[in-house]
C-alpha positions in Angstrom: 136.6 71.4 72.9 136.9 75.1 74.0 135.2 76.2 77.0 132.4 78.8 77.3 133.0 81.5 79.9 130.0 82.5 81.8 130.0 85.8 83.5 128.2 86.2 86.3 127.7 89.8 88.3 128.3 90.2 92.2 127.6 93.6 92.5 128.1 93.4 96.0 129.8 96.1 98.8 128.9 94.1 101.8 132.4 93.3 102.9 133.3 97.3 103.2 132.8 99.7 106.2 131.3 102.8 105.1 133.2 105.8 103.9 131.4 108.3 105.7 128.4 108.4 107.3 126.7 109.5 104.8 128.0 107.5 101.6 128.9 103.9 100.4 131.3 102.1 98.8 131.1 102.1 95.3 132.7 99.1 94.3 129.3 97.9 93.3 129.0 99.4 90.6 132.0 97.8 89.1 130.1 94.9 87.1 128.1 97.7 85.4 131.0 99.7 84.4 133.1 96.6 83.1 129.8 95.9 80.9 130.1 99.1 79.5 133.4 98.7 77.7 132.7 95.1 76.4 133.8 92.9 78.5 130.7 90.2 77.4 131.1 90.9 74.1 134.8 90.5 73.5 134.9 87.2 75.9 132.2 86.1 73.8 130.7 85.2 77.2 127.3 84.2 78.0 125.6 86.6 80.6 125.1 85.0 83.8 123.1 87.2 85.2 123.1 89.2 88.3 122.4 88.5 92.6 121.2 91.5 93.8 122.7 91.9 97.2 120.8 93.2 100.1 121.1 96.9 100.5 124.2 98.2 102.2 123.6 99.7 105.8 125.7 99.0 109.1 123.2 100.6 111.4 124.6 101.2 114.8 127.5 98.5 114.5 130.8 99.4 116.2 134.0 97.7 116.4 133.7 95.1 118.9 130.6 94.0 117.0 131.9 91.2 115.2 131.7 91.2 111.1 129.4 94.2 110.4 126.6 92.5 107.8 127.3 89.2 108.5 124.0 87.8 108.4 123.8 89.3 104.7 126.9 88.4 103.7 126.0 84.9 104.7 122.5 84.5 102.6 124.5 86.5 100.1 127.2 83.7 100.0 125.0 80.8 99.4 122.7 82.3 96.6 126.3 82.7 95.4 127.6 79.4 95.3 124.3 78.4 94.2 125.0 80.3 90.9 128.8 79.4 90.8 127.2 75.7 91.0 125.0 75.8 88.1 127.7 77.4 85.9 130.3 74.8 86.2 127.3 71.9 86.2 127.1 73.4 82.7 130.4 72.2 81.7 131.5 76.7 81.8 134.0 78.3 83.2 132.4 80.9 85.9 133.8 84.6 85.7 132.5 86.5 88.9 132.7 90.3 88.8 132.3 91.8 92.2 131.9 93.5 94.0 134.0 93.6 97.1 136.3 90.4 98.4 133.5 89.1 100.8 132.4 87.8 97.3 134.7 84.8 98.0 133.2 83.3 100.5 130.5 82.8 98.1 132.8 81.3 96.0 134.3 79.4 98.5 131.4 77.7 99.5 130.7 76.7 95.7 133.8 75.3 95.8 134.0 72.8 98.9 130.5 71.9 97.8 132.3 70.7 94.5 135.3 69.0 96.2 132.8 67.4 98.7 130.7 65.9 95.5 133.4 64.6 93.8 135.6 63.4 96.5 138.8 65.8 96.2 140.2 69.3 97.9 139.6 72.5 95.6 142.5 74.7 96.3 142.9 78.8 95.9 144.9 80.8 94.2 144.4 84.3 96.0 145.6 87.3 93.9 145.8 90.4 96.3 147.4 93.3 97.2 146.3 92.3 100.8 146.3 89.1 102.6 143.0 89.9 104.0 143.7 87.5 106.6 143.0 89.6 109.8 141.0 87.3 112.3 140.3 87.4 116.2 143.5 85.2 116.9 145.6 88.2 115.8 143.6 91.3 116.0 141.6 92.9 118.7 138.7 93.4 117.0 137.2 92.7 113.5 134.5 94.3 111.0 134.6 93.8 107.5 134.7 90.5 105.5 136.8 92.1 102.9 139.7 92.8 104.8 139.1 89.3 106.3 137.9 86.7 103.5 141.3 84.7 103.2 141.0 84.3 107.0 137.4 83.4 106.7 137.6 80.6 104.3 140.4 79.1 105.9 137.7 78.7 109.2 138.6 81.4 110.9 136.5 83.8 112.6 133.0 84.1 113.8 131.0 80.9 112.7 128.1 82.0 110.1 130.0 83.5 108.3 133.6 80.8 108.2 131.1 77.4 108.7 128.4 78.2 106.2 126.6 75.1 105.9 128.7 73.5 108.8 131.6 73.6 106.3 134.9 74.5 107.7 136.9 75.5 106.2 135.9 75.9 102.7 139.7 75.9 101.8 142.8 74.1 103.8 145.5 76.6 104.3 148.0 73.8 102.4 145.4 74.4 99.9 146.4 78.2 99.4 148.5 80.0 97.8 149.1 84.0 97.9 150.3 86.2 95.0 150.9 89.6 94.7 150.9 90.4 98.5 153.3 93.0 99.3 157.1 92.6 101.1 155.6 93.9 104.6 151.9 93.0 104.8 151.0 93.0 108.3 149.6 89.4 108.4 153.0 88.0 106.3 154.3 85.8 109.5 150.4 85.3 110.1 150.5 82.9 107.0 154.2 82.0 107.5 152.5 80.1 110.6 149.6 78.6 109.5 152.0 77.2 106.3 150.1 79.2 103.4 152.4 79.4 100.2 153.2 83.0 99.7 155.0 84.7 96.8 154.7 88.3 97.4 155.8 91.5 94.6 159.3 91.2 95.0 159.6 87.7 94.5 157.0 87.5 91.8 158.8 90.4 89.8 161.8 88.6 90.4 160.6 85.3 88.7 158.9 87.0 86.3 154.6 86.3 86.0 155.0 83.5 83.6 156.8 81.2 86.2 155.0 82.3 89.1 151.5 80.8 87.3 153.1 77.9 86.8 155.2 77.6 90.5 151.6 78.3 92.1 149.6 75.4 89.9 152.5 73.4 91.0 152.1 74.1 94.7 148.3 72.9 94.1 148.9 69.6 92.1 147.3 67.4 95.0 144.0 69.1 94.6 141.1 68.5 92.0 141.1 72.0 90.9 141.9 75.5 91.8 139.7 78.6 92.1 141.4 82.2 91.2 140.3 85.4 93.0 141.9 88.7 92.1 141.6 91.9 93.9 142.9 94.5 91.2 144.2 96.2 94.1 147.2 93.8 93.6 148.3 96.6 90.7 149.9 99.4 91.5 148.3 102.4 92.7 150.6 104.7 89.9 148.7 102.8 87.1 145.3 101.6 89.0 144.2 103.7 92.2 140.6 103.6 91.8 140.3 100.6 93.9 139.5 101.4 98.3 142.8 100.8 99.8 145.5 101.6 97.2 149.2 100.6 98.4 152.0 101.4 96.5 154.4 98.4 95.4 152.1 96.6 93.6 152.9 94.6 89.9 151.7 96.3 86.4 149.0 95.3 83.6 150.7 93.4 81.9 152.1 91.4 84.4 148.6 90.9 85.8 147.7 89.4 82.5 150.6 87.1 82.2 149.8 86.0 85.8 146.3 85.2 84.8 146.8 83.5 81.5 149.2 81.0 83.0 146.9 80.8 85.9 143.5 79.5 83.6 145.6 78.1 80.9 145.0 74.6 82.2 141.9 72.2 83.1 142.3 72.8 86.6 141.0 76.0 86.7 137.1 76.0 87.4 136.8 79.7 87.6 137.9 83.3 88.4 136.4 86.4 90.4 137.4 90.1 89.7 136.9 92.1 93.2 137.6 95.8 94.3 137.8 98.4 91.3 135.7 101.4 92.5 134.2 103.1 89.4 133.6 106.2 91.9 137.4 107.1 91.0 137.5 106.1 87.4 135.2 109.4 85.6 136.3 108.9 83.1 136.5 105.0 82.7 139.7 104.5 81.6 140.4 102.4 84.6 137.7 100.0 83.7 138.5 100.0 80.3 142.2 99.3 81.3 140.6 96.4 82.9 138.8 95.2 80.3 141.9 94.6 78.3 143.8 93.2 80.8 140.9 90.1 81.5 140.1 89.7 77.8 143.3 89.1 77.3 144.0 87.0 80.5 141.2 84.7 79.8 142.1 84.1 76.1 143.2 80.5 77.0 140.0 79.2 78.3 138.0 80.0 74.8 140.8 79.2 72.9 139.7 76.1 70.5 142.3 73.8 72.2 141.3 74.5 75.5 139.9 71.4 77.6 136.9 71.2 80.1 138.1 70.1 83.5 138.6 66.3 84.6 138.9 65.0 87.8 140.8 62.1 86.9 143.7 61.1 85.0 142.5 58.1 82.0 145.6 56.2 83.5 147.0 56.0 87.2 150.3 58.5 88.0 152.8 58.0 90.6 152.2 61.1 93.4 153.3 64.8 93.3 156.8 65.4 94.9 155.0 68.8 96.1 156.5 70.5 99.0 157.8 67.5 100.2 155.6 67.2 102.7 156.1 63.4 103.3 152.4 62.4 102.3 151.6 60.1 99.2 148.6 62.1 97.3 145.4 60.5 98.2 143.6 58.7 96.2 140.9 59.8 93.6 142.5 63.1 93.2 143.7 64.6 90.0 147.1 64.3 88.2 149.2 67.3 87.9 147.9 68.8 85.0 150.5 69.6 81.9 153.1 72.5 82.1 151.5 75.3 81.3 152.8 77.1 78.2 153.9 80.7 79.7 152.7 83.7 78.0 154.4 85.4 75.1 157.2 88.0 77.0 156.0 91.5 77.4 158.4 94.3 79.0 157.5 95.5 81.8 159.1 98.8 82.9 159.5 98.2 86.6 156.6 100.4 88.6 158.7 101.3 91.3 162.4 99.7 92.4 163.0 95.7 92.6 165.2 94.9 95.3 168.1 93.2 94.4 168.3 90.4 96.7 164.9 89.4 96.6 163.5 86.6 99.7 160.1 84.8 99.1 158.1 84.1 101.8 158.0 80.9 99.9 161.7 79.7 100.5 161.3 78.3 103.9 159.3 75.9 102.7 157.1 74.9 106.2 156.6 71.8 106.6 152.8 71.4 106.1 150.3 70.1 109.5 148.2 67.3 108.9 144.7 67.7 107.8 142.0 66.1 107.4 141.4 63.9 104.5 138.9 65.1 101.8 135.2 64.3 102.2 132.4 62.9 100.6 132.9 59.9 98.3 135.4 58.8 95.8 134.8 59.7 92.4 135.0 56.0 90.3 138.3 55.4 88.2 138.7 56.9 84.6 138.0 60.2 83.3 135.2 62.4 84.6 133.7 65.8 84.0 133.9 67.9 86.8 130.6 67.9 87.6 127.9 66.7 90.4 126.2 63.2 90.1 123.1 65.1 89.3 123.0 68.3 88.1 120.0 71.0 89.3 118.3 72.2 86.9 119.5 75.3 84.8 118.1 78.6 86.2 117.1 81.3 83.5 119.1 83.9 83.1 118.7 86.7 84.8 118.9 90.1 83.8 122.0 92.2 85.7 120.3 94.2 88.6 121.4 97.7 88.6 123.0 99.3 91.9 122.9 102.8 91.6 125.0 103.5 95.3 125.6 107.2 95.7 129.0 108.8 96.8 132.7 108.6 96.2 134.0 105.9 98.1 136.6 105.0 100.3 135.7 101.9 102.3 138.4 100.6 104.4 139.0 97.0 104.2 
């Protein structure tokens, strides 16, 4: 039984500080512009819809101000995961095409809703260029979600925007592991601390894309499932600069695709979001339809007619996952590790810039992991179960993609 892929637009810039005072960032148009060159069609998707966000303007904020648009990225979030909800209640998989990273919140919130219902942690895999994870307890001020979403759905930071609903956090940092990051982020002994699994470029060029999917789905075999965001800022800016904050060092195409077809290529993937591509520096939109190809391709396991629908749990009990060695048995009414994933077919990759030769993961050490708490709401009964709530809203008509028509190049600082 395949699964149907749903895609749902985000168009949102939010999570951005302005470019100039007098233009915005135009990462909202990105949904539009991935439309344009197929992306429905060739996923064979069904169209979602779109949220219109509210409209994009900081006023007089200033740093020291806290989050600038926090109140609307918070009402954002929730018609969001309200969305994100009523897709995977329909048994598809979500694909969310933002729109900047503040998007994940809304996804975030979708997702400990989930876990709550069904009585299991949802983890993330967080694709990035970035860690995103600036936050008052190591920076002297903050301002834009964007540069801050991995911190705010881990519960840190300013409350209506990290405890939407009184939920926090939406994801446990043992819950979380970072791809794609680069050697010297400036948060890198940030989530060395808090004990969120990193693998950045080097090390993930080192074990090649393939092995990497199926390292991080490993690290996340205590949870019920696993949510993928992707900031396509995690490619390098010599073959994909049109995104707001381009940093050299990133990975290529194809190793984004090989990353993400190992990453969905199991039932434990409810979903994916697509964050960051500016179409203000793509004229001629051979970025976007760069992009195109690259998700296409990415998500071919998820339609593929052998693909599965996610289960919670396993028709038969298994003995717990040695992950991390952490010295906790998995609780119960979790989900089994899910089968290896089959990597990829090999595709050469001509090396963007230089690989060091002695490559150290972030990963290596290996931190032991705090306790948390245990996962909420009630146990889900024995046997096999669709991934789904006890009782599903009813399905919302679809809605036709809202148009966002921003003016001005943008550069929006994370």
């Amino acid at each position: 039984m395949m699964r149907r892929i749903a895609v749902l637009d985000a168009p949102t810039n939010l999570g951005l500080r302005p470019p100039t005072s007098t233009s915005v960032p135009g990462c909202a148009k990105a949904p539009g512009a991935l439309r344009d060159h197929g992306l429905l069609a060739r996923l064979r998707a069904r169209d979602a819809g779109c949220i219109t966000p509210p409209r994009y303007d900081p006023g007089d904020w200033r740093p020291g101000d806290g989050v600038c648009h926090a109140r609307e990225i918070s009402g954002y979030s929730v018609a969001l995961a309200d969305r994100i909800g009523a897709i995977i209640d329909r048994g598809e998989f979500p694909l969310v095409v933002g729109g900047d990273c503040s998007v994940l919140l809304g996804s975030a919130l979708a997702m400990h809703r989930l876990g709550e219902a069904v009585g299991g942690r949802i983890g993330l895999v967080f694709v990035d260029g970035h860690s995103d994870f600036r936050h008052p307890g190591n920076a002297s001020y903050v301002g834009a979600a964007a540069g801050e979403d991995l911190a705010l759905v881990t519960g840190r930071g300013q409350a209506d925007l990290a405890a939407i609903e009184g939920r926090r956090p939406y994801f446990r940092d043992i819950d979380v592991v970072v791809l794609g990051i680069r050697a010297q982020d400036e948060y890198r002994l940030d989530l060395q601390a808090a004990g969120i699994t990193t693998r950045p470029v080097p090390a993930l060029r080192a074990e090649g894309a393939a092995r990497t999917a199926q390292w991080a789905h490993d690290q996340l075999a205590d949870c019920a499932g696993y949510w993928v965001h992707i900031d396509v800022d995690v490619l390098d800016p010599a073959v994909m600069p049109a995104v707001d904050a381009p940093d050299p060092g990133g990975i290529a195409f194809a190793e984004l695709e090989i990353l993400l077809a190992g990453l969905v290529d199991t039932p434990h993937c409810l979903g994916v979001e697509l964050t960051v591509f500016d179409p203000d520096y793509d004229p001629d939109g051979s970025y976007a339809a760069e992009i195109v190809n690259t998700v296409v391709s990415g998500l071919a396991p998820v339609s593929a007619p052998a693909a599965t629908p996610p289960r919670l749990l396993p028709a038969t009990p298994t003995p717990p996952s040695p992950r991390r060695s952490n010295g906790r048995p998995r609780p119960s009414g979790l989900a089994a590790p899910a089968p290896a994933v089959t990597p990829a077919p090999a595709v050469a990759v001509e090396p963007i810039g230089p690989v060091a030769g002695d490559v150290t993961s972030m990963d290596a050490a290996d931190p032991v992991q705090p306790d948390g708490p245990e996962p909420v709401g009630p146990r889900a009964p024995a046997g096999p179960a669709l991934l789904r709530r006890t009782a599903p809203p009813e399905v919302e008509p679809a809605h036709e993609p809202g148009d966002d028509d921003s003016p001005g190049p943008s550069a929006g600082i994370a």
